[in-house]
C-alpha positions in Angstrom: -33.0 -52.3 -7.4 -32.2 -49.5 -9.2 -34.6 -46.2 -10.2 -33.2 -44.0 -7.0 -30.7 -46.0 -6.4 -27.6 -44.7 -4.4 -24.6 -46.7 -6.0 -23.5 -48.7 -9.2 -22.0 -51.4 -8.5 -19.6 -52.3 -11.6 -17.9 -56.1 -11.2 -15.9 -57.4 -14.7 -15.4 -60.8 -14.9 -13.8 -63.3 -16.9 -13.9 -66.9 -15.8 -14.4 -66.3 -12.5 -18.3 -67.3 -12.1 -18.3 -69.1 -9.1 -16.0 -66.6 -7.2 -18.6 -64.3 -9.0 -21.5 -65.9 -7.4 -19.7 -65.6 -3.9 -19.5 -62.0 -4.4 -22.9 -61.1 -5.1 -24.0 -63.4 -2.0 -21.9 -61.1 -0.1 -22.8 -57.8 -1.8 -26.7 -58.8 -1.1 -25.7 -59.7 2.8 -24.0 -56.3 2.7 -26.6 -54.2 1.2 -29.0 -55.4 3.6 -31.9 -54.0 1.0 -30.2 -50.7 0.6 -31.0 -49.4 -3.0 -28.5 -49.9 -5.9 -28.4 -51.1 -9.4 -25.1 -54.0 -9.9 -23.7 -54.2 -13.6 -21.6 -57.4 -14.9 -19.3 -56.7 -17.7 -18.2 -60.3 -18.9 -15.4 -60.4 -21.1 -16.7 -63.9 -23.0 -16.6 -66.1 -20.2 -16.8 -69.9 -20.7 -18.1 -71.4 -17.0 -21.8 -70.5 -17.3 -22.0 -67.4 -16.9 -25.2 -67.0 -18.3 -26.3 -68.5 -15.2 -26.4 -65.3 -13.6 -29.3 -64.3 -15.5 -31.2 -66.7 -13.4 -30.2 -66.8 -9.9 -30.1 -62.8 -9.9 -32.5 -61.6 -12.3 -32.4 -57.6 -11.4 -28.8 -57.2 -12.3 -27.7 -55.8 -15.1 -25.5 -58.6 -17.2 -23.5 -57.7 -20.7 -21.3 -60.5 -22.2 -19.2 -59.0 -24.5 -18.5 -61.3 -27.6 -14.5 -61.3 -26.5 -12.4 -60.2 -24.0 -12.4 -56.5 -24.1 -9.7 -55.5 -21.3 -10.5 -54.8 -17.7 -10.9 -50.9 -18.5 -12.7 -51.0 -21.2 -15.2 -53.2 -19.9 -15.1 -50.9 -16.6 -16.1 -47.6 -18.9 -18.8 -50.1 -20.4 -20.8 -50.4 -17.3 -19.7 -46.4 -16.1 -21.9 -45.3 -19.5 -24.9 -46.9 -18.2 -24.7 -45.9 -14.7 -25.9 -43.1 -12.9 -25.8 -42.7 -9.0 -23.7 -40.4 -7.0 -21.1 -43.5 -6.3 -20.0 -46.1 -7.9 -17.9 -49.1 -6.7 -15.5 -50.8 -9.0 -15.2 -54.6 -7.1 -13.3 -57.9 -8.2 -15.6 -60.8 -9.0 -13.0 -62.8 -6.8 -13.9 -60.4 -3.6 -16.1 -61.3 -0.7 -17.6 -57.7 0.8 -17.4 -57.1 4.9 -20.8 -56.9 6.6 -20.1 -53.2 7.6 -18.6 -52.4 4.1 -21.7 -50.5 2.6 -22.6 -48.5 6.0 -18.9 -47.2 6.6 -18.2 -46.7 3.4 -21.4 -44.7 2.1 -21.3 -42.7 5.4 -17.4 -41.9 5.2 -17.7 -40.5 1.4 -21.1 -38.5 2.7 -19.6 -36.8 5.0 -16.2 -36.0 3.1 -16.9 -34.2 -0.2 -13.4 -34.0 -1.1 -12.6 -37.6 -0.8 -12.5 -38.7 -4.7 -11.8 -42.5 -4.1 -11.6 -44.5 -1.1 -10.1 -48.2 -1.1 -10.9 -50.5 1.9 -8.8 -52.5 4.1 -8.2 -56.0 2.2 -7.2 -59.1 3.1 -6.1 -62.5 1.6 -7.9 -65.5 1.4 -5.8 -66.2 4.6 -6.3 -62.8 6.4 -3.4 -60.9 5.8 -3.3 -58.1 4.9 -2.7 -56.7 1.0 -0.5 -54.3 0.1 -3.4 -52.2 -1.1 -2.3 -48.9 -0.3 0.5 -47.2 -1.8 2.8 -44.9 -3.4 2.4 -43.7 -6.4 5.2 -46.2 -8.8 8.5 -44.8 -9.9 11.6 -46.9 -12.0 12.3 -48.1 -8.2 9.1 -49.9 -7.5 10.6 -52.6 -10.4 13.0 -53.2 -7.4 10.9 -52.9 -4.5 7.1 -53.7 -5.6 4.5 -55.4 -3.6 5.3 -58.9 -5.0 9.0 -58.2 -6.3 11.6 -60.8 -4.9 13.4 -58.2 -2.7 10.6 -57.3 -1.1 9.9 -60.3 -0.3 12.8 -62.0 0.8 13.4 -58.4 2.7 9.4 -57.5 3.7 10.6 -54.9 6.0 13.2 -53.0 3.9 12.7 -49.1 4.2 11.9 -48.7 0.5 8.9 -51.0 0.2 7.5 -49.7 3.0 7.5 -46.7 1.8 5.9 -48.0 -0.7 2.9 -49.8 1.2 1.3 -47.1 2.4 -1.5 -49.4 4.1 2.1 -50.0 7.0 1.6 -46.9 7.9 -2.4 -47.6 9.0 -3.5 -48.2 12.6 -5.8 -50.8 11.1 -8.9 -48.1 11.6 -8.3 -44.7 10.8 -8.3 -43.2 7.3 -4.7 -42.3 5.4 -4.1 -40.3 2.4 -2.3 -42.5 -0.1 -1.1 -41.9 -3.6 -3.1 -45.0 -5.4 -4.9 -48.2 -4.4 -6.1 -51.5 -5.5 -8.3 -51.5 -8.3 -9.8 -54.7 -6.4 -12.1 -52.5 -5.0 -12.3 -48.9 -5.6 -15.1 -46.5 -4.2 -15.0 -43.8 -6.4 -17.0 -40.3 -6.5 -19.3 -39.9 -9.8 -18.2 -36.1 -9.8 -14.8 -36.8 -9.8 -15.2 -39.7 -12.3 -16.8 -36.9 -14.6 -13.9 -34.7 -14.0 -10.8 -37.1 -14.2 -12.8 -39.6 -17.2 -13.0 -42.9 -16.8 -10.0 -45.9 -16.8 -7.2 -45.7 -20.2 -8.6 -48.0 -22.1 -4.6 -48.9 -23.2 -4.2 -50.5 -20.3 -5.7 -54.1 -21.3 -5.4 -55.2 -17.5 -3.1 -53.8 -14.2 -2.0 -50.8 -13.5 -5.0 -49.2 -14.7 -5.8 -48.1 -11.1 -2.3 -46.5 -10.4 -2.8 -44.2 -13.6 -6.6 -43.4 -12.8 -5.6 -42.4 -9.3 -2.7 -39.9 -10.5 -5.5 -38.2 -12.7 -8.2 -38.0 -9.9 -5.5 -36.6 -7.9 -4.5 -34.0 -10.6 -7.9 -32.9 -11.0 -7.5 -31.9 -6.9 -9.5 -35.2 -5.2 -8.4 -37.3 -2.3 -7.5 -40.5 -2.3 -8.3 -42.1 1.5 -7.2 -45.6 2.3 -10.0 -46.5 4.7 -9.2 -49.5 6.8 -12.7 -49.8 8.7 -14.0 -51.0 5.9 -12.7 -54.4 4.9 -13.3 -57.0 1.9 -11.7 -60.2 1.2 -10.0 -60.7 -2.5 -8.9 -64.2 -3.4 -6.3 -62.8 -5.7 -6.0 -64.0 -9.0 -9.6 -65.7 -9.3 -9.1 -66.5 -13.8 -5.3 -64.8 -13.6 -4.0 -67.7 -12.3 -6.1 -70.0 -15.4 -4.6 -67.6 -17.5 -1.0 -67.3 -16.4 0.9 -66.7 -19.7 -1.1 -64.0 -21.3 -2.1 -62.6 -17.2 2.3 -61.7 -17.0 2.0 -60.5 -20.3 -0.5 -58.3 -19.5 1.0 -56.9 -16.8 4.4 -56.0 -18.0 3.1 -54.3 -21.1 0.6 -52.5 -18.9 3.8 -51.3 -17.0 5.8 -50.4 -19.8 3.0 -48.5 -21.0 2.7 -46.8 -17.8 6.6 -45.8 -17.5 6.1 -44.6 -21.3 2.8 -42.6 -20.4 4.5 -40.5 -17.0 8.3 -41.1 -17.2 9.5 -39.0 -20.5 12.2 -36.7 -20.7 14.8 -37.0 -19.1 13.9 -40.9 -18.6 12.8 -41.5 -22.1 16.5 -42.4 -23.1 15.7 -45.3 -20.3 13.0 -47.1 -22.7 15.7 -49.8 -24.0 16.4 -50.6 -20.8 13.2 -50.6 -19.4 11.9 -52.6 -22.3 14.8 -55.2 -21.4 14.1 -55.4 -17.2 10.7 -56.0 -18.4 11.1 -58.6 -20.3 13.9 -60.7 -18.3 11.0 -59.8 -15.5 8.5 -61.2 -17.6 10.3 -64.4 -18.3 11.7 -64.9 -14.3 8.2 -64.5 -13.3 7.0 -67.1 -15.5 10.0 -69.3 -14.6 9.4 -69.3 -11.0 5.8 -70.1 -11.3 6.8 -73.0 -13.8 8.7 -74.6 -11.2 6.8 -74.3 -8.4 3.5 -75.8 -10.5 6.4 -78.6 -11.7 6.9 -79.0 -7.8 3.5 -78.9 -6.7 2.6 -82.0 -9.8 5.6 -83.9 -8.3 4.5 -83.6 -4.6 1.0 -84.5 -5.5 2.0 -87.6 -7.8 4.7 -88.5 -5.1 1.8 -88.5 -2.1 -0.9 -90.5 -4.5 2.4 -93.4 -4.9 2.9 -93.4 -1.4 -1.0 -93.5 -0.2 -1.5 -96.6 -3.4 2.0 -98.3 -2.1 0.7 -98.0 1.6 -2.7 -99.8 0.7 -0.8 -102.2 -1.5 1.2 -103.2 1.1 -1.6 -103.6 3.1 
């Protein structure tokens, strides 16, 4: 692969090596021999990645010595590549069998189109919140995976939000920003808008790189005929503490970049919801692993107390 090929595949991963493995199963059952050239950007993996080298010798691998950030290891691979497309894809993804063929043919025959995101689903096939608008102080509130949205899912502010509710489940939608799960971007727009912010270490790196393809006059098409799986949080989850972390200093960063004057005078505040966020977030997830170790130990007693009293 490679030489004429018609898309770069770009996948970052950290950890994630046998979600990894999945992927490029998929990608290959997708491509159906169609030409590209893929490139890994690992950010110092320790599961064996190296093992990539030999079950799929034609891609292009780069370990970097540490972990570098999802955007900077993105830029990495855009430096080397060199196709009209490129397609920015989770190593915790599986790719639809159609996803190639629809996607290509949509961006082919739409010049304008900048980036398109696909229809994507959880592990469990429903559907993420992949779509959306572009975030303001009130997405804090009313966020994909925010408490009141989801103790309310159907409150009229995060569905405004989700722009992917508005979808008949086939036809393309102009959004603000998508998932940076899986992004199928435009090379001529990437030259024009310049590649991810490299501040952002991980998240939200997609919502700022969409406002600037937007700015430089691109579309941005939610296109639910094509579909991929993402099995969120393939090495977030392994990596809880510094993954929250991560994100609300992303978001922070974010609010600083776009939200100055008259909202600057917010930053205390903003500092402080992110932080109480930040420490909720890791609260809940505490208790809910504390649960999950409970139920499991509690089941193991009851199955060795059942044989016992066989």
């Amino acid at each position: 692969m490679g030489g004429s090929a018609q898309l770069d595949i770009i996948i970052v991963n950290y950890n994630s090596t046998d979600y990894l493995v999945r992927c490029l199963e998929s990608v290959y059952r997708g491509l159906a021999g169609r030409a590209v050239s893929i490139h890994i950007a690992d950010n110092g993996s320790r599961d064996g990645v190296e093992r990539l080298r030999f079950r799929f010798p034609e891609i292009d691998l780069h370990i970097n010595a540490c972990n570098l950030g999802f955007a900077r290891a993105v830029n990495q691979c855009i430096a080397k590549s060199g196709s009209p497309f490129l397609l920015i894809l989770n190593p915790d993804t599986i790719v639809g069998k159609e996803f190639f063929d629809s996607a290509i043919e949509f961006m082919e025959t739409h010049p304008q189109v900048g980036v398109l995101g696909p229809k994507i689903y959880d592990h469990d096939f429903k559907v993420q919140g992949s779509a959306r608008s572009f975030p303001t102080p009130v997405t804090a509130l009313f966020g994909r995976n925010t408490m009141l949205t989801r103790f309310f899912p159907d409150n009229r502010i995060s569905r405004k939000n989700m722009l992917n509710t508005f979808s008949d489940g086939r036809s393309p939608i102009s959004v603000d920003w998508l998932s940076g799960a899986c992004l199928f971007v435009r090379r001529q727009a990437v030259d024009m808008a310049g590649g991810l912010d490299s501040h952002f270490f991980m998240y939200w790196e997609d919502a700022d790189w969409c406002i600037r393809l937007k700015q430089a006059g691109w579309d941005i098409i939610y296109y639910p005929a094509a579909s991929v799986v993402h099995f969120v949080g393939g090495s977030s989850e392994r990596n809880l503490m510094k993954s929250v972390l991560a994100f609300h200093k992303s978001a922070y960063y974010f609010f600083n970049k776009y939200y100055q004057s008259p909202f600057g005078v917010l930053k205390p505040l903003v500092i402080m919801g992110l932080s109480v966020r930040a420490c909720f977030v890791l609260a809940v997830h505490g208790i809910r692993r504390w649960v999950a170790k409970n139920k499991k130990f509690s089941t193991g007693r009851s199955v060795k107390q059942a044989v016992k009293d066989e």
